[in-house]
C-alpha positions as CSV (number, residue, x, y, z in Angstrom):
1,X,0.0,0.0,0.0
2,X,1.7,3.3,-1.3
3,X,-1.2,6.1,-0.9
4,X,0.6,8.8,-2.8
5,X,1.1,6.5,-5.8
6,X,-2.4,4.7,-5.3
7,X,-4.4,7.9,-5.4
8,X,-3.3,8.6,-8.1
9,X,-3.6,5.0,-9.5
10,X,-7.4,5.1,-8.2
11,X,-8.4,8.1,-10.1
12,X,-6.8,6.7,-13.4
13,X,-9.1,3.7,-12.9
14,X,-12.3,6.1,-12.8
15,X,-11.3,7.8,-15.7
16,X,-10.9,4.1,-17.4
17,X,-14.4,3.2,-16.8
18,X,-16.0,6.3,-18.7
19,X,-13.8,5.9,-22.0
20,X,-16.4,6.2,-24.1
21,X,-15.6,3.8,-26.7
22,X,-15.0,1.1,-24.5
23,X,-18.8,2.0,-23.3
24,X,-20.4,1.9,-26.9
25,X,-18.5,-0.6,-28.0
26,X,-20.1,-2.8,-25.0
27,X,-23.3,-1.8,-25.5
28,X,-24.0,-1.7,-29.1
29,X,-23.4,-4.1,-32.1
30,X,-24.3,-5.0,-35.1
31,X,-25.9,-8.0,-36.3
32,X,-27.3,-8.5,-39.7
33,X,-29.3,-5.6,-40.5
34,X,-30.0,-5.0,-36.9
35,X,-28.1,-2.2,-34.9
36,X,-28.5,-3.6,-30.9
37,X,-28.4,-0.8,-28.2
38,X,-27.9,-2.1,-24.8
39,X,-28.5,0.4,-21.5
40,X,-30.5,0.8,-18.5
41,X,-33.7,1.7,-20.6
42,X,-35.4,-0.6,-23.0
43,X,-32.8,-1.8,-25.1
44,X,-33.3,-0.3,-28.9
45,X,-33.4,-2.8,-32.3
46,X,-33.1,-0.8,-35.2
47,X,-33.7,-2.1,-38.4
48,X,-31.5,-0.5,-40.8
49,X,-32.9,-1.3,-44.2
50,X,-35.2,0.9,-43.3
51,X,-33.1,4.2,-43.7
52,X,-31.2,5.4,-47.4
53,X,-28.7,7.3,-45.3
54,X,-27.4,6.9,-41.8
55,X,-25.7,10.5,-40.5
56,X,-23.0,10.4,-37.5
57,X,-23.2,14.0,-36.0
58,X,-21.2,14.8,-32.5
59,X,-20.5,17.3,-29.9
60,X,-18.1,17.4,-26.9
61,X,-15.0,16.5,-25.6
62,X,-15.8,13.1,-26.0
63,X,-17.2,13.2,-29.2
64,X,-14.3,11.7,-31.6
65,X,-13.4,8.9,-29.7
66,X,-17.1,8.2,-29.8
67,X,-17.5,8.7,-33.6
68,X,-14.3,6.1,-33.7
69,X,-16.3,3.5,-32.2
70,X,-19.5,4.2,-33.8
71,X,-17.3,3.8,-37.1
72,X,-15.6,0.8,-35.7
73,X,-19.0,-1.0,-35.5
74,X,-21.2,0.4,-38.5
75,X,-18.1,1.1,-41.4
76,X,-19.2,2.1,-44.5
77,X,-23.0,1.6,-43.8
78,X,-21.8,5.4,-42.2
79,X,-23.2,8.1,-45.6
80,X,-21.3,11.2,-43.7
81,X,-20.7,12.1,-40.3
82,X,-19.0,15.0,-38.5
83,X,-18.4,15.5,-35.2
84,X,-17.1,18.8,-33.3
85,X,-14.5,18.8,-30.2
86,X,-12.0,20.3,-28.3
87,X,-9.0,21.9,-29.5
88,X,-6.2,18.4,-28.6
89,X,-9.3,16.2,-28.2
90,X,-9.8,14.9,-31.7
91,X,-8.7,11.8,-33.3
92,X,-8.1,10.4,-36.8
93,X,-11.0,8.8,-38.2
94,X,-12.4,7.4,-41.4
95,X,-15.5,8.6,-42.8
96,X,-16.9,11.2,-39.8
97,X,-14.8,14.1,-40.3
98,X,-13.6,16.6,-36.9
99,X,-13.7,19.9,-36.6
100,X,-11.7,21.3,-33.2
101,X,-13.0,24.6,-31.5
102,X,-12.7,26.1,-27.9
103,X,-13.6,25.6,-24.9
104,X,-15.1,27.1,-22.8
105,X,-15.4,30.2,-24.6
106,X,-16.4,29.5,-28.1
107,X,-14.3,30.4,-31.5
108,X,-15.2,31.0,-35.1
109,X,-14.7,27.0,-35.0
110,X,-17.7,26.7,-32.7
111,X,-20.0,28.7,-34.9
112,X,-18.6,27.1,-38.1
113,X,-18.9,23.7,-36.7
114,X,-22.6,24.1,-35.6
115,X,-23.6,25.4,-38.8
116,X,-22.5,22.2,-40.6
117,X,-24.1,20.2,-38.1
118,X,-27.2,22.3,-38.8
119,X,-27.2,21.8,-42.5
120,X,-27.0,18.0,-42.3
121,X,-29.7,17.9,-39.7
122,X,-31.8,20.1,-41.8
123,X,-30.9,18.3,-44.6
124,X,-32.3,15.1,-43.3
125,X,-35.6,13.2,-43.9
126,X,-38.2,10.7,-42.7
127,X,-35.5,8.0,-44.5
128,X,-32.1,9.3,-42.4
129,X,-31.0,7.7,-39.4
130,X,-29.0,10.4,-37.5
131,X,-26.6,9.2,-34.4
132,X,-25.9,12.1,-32.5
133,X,-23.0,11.5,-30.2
134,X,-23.2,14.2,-27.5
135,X,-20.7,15.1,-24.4
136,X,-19.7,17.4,-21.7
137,X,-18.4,20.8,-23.3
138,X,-20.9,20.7,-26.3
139,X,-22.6,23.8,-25.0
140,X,-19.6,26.1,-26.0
141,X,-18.2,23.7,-28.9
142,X,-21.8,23.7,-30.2
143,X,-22.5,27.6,-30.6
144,X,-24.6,29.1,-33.0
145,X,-26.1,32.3,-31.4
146,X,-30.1,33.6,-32.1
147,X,-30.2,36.1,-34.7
148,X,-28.9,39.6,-33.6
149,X,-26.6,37.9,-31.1
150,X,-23.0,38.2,-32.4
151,X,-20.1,35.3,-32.1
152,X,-18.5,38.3,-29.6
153,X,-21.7,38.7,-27.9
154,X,-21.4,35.2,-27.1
155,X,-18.5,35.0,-26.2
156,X,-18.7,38.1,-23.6
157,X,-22.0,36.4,-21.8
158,X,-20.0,33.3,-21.6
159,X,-17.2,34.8,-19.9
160,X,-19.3,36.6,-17.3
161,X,-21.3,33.4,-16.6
162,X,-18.5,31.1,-15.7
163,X,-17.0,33.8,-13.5
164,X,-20.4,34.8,-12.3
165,X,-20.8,32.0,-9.8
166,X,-23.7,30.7,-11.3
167,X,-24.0,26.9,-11.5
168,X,-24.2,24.7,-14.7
169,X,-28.0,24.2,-14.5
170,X,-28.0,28.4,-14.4
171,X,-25.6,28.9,-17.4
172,X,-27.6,26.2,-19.5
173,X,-30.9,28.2,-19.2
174,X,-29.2,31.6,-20.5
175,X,-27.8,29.8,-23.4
176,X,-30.6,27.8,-24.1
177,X,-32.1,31.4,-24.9
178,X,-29.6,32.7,-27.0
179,X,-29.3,29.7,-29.4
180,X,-30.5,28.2,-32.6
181,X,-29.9,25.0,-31.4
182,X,-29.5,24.5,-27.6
183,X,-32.6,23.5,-25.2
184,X,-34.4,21.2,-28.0
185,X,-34.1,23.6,-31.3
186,X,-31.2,20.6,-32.4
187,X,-34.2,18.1,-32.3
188,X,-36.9,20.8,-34.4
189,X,-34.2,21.0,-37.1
190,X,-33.9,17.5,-37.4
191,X,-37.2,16.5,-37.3
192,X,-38.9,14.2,-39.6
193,X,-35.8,12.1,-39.3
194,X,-35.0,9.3,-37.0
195,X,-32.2,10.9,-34.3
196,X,-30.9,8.0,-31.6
197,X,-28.6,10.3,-28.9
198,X,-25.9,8.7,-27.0
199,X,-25.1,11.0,-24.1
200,X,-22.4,11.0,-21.9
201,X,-23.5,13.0,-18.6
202,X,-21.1,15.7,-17.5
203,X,-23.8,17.3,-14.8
204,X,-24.9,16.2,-11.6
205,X,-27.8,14.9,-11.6
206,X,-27.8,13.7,-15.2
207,X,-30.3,16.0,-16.5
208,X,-30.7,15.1,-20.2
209,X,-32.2,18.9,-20.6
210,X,-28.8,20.5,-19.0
211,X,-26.2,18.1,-20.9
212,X,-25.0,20.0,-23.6
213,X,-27.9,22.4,-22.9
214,X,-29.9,19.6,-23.9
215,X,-30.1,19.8,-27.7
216,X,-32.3,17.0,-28.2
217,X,-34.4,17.4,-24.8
218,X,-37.5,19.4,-24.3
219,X,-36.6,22.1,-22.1
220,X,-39.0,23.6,-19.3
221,X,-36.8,26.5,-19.0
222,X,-38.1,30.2,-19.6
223,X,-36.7,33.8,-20.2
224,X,-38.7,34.2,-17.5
225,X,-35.9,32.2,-15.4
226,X,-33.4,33.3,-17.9
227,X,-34.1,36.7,-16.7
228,X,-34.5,35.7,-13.2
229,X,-30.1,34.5,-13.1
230,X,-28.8,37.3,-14.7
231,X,-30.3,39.5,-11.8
232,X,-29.6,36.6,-9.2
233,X,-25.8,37.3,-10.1
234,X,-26.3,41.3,-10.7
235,X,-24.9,41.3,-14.0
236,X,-27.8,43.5,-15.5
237,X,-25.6,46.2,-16.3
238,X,-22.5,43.9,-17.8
239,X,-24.4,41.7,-20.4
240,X,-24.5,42.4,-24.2
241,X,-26.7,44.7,-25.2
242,X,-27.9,42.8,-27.7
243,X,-28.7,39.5,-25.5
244,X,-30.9,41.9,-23.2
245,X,-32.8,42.6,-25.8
246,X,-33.3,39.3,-27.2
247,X,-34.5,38.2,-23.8
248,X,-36.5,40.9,-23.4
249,X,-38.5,40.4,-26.5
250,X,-38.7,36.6,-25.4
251,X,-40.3,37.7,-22.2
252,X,-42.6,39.7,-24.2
253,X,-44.0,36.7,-26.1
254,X,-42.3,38.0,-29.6
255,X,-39.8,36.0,-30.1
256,X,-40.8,31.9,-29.3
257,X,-39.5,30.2,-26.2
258,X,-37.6,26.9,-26.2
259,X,-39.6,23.7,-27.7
260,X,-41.7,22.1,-24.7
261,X,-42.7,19.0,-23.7
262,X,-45.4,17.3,-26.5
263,X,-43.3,19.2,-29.2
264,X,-43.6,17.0,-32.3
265,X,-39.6,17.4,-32.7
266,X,-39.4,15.0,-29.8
267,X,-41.9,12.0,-31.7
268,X,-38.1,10.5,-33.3
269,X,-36.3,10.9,-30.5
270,X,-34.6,8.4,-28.3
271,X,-31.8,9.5,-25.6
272,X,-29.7,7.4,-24.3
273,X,-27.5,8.1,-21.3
274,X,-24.7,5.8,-21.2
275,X,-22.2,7.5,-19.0
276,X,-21.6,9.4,-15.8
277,X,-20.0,10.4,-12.8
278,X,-21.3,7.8,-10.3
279,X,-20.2,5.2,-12.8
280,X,-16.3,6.4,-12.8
281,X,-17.1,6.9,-8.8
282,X,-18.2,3.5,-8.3
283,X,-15.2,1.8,-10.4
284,X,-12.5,4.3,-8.1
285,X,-14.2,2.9,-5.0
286,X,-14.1,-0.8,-5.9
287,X,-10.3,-0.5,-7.3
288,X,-9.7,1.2,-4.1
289,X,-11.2,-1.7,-2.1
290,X,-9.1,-4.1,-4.1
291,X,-5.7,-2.2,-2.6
292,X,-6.7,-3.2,0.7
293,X,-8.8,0.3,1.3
294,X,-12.0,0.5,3.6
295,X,-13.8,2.3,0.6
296,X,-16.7,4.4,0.8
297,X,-18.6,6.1,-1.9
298,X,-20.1,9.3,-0.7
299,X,-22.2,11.3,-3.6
300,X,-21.8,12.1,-7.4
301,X,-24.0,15.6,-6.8
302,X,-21.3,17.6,-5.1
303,X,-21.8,21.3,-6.2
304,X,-20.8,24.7,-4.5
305,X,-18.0,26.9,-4.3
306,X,-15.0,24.7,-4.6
307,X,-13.1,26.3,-1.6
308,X,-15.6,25.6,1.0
309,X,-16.7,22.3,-0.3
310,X,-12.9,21.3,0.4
311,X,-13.5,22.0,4.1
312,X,-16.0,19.3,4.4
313,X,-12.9,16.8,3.5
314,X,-10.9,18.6,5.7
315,X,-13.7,17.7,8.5
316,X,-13.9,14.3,7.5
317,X,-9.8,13.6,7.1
318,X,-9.3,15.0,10.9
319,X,-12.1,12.5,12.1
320,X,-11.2,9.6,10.3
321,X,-7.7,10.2,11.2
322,X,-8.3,10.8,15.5
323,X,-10.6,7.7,15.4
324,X,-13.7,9.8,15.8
325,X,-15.9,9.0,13.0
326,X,-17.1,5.7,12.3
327,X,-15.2,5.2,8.9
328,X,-12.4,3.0,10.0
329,X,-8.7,3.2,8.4
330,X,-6.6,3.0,6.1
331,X,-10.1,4.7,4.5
332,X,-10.9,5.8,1.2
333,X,-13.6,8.6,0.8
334,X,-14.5,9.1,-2.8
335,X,-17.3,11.3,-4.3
336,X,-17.6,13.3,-7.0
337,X,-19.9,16.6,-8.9
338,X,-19.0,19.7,-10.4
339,X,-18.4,22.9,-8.0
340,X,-17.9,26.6,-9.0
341,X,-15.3,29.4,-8.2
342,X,-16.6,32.6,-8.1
343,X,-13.3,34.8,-9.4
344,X,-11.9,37.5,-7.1
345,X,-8.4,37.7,-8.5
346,X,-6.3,37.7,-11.9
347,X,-4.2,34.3,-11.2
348,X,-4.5,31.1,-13.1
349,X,-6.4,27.2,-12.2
350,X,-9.7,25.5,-12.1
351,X,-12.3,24.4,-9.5
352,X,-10.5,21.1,-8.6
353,X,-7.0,22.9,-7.6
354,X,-8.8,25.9,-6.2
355,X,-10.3,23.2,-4.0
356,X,-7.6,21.1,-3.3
357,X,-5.8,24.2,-2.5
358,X,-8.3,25.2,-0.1
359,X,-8.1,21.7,1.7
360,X,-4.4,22.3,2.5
361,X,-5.0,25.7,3.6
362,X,-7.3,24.2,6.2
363,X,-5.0,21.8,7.4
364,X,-2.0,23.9,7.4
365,X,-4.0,26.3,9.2
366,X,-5.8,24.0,12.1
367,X,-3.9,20.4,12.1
368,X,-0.3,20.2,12.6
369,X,0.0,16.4,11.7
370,X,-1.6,15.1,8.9
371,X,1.0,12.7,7.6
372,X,-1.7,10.1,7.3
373,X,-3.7,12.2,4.9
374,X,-4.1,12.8,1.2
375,X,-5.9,14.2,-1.1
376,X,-7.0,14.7,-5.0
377,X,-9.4,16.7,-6.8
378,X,-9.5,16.2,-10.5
379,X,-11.5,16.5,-13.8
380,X,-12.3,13.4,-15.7
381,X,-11.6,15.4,-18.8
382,X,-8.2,16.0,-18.3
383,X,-8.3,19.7,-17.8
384,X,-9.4,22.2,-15.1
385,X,-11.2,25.0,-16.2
386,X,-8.9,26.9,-18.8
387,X,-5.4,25.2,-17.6
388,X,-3.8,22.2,-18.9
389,X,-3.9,20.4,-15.5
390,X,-6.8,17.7,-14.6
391,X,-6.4,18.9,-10.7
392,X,-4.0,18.7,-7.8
393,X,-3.1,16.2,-5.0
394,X,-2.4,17.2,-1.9
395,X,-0.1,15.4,0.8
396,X,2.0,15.9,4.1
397,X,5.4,16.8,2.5
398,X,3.7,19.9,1.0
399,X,4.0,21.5,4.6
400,X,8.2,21.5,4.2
401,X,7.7,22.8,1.1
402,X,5.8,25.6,1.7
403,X,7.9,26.5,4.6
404,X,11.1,25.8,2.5
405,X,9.9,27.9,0.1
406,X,8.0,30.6,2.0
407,X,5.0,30.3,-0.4
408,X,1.9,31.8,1.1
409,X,-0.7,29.5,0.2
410,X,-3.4,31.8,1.1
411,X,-2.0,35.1,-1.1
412,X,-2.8,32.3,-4.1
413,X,-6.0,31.4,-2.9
414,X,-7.0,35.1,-3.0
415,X,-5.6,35.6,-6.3
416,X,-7.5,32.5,-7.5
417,X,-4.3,31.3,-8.5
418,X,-4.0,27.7,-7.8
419,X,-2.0,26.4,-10.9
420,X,0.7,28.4,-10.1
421,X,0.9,27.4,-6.3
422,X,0.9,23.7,-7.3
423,X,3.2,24.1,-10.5
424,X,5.5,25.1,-7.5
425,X,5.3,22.3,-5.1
426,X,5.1,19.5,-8.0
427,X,1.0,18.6,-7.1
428,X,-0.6,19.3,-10.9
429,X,-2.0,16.5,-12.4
430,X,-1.0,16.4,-16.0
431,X,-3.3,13.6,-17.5
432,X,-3.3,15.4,-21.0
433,X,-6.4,14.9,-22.6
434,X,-8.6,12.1,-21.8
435,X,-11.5,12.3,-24.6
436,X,-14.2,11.2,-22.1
437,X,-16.3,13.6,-19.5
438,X,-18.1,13.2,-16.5
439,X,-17.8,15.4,-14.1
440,X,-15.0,16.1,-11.6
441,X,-13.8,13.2,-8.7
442,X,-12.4,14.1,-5.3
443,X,-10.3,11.3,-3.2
444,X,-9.6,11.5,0.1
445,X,-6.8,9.0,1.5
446,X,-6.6,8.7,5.4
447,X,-4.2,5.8,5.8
């Protein structure tokens, strides 16, 4: 038992479970004429000799290395496909062509990307078979703003949202309501044809309507509520002209809201939810278990600002580790979600090494001895927020360091500059790109 090296062995292991074409290559195959689709729902049978074409379209960091497996099992029967991902996420692959673009703010790649998704679901009939491969970060890879709503527009709203505070669920509903495509308009271009989603969840909860800002989902979203988290957060006065106005004339009944429940655009439809983040939690836990750890698998709906959330491990490291709490050692605490940092400085990281920042803090600050304890907070993706880190891991001989090296830890908490604290002290987690996205995981070690 070596925790340093096993945390990080554990979270590897999670990450494993979720590649996604390992998942659709185990629950879908071909036979005959016949495409199978095996998940939790009624299993689909599709009977391909009923379509003249059969369309591959994608969004999201995951999104290639899907469209590889979906080519893997279906070859040339594939007419065209195209899939759009991150910039360093794509991969080589036959027929489906891949178009890069950023994330999270979207680029002239986003826009062009969704307009050629656009045109081959608008080009599609009551005879074409679309498989729509969808994953986390399609919301800003996927952008193709309302009319009157510029590319920079979008770009700006973006921007304030994800530094807003507002949660995933929050930032979905404004974009929802500034698209051509998010929060079911995907599914009322597409419509008459035949449209089976595979989704990998990268929200808590799963929410189909929220994944991706729920392309293919009726959405029961207003500008109502729209309007209602852009004064929650008191950015009024900061938002793109024209975006007010767009939601103003939405509220106003003149411009249509999202397509609702009972929407005919919904009658082809079948969504499929084949990933998420209790899945990847479940498969760290039982590896754990299999080192010799008393694991325990807390939640996959962690959410809230990532500094304070880390206090609650901090809480649970100090009981476990004076005998107080009724999870008995060497324990292994692992749970997972997505949490937010509200931005007060100009310094550079992501949620995960903001929090796992925040954890040392608090034990630097209020337990002298924690030898015994470690801990890691990553993103299953590979990259936290706009770095090229996956997280940070946090253990004992970080206390020498920082004295050694008379880093304030706190200074970079303030200046929201995690990366560079951990960059430092050797804790960044440098994964690379991992083509798959559920969610972050955080593991606590108490040995």
């Amino acid at each position: 038992m070596n925790p340093k090296e096993d945390i990080m062995a554990i979270f590897l292991k999670a990450i494993e479970r979720v590649d996604p074409y390992k998942m659709i290559t185990q629950n879908m195959s071909l036979q005959g004429d016949t495409l199978f689709i095996r998940y939790n729902g009624k299993p689909i049978e599709e009977d391909l000799n009923r379509y003249n074409r059969i369309v591959v379209l994608g969004i999201g960091k995951a999104s290639s290395k899907m469209g590889k497996a979906i080519e893997d099992i279906l070859g040339k029967r594939i007419t065209t496909g195209k899939v759009v991902t991150k910039y360093g996420h794509g991969e080589k692959l036959g027929i489906i062509s891949v178009i890069e673009a950023a994330h999270p703010i979207p680029d002239e790649n986003s826009l062009m990307g969704a307009g050629e998704l656009f045109k081959l679901a608008h080009e599609a009939d009551e005879h074409t078979l679309i498989i729509n491969l969808v994953s986390g970060g399609g919301s800003a890879l996927f952008s193709l703003p309302a009319e009157g709503v510029s590319l920079e527009d979008k770009q700006k709203m973006t921007r304030i949202l994800l530094e807003s505070g507002a949660d995933i669920k929050e930032i979905n509903c404004i974009r929802k309501h500034i698209s051509l495509v998010k929060g079911g308009h995907f599914a009322r271009i597409s419509y008459p044809a035949r449209m089976i989603n595979i989704i990998l969840s990268d929200v808590i909860g799963d929410r189909l309507d929220t994944i991706a800002s729920g392309i293919t989902v009726a959405d029961d979203t207003t500008f109502a509520q729209a309007q209602g988290i852009i004064e929650k957060y008191h950015i009024n006065d900061i938002i793109p002209a024209s975006i007010t106005a767009l939601i103003q004339a939405g509220l106003a009944g003149k411009v249509p809201d999202t397509p609702k429940p009972g929407d005919k655009a919904f009658a082809n439809i079948s969504n499929i939810l084949l990933g998420n983040n209790a899945a990847a939690c479940r498969a760290a836990r039982d590896y754990g278990a299999t080192l010799g750890y008393k694991a325990c698998f807390l939640t996959s709906s962690l959410s809230g600002e990532a500094s304070q959330i880390a206090r609650f491990f901090t809480a649970m490291a100090k009981d476990i580790d004076q005998k107080t709490s009724d999870l008995a050692r060497p324990a292994l605490i692992v749970a997972g979600g997505e949490t937010t940092v509200t931005i007060r400085g100009n310094g550079k990281g992501g949620r995960n090494q903001e929090m796992a920042l925040a954890f040392l803090i608090d034990l630097l600050e209020s337990y002298q001895d924690f030898s015994g304890i470690h801990f890691l907070s990553g993103g299953t993706d590979g990259n936290d927020g706009p770095t090229d880190a996956a997280g940070a891991v946090v253990s004992f001989d970080m206390k020498n360091a920082v004295a050694k090296t008379g880093l304030k830890p706190l200074e970079y908490l303030d200046n929201n500059d995690s990366y560079h604290f951990f960059e430092k002290l050797g804790g960044l987690i440098m994964t690379g790109p991992t083509n798959t996205n559920v969610c972050d995981i955080q593991l606590l070690i108490v040995e």
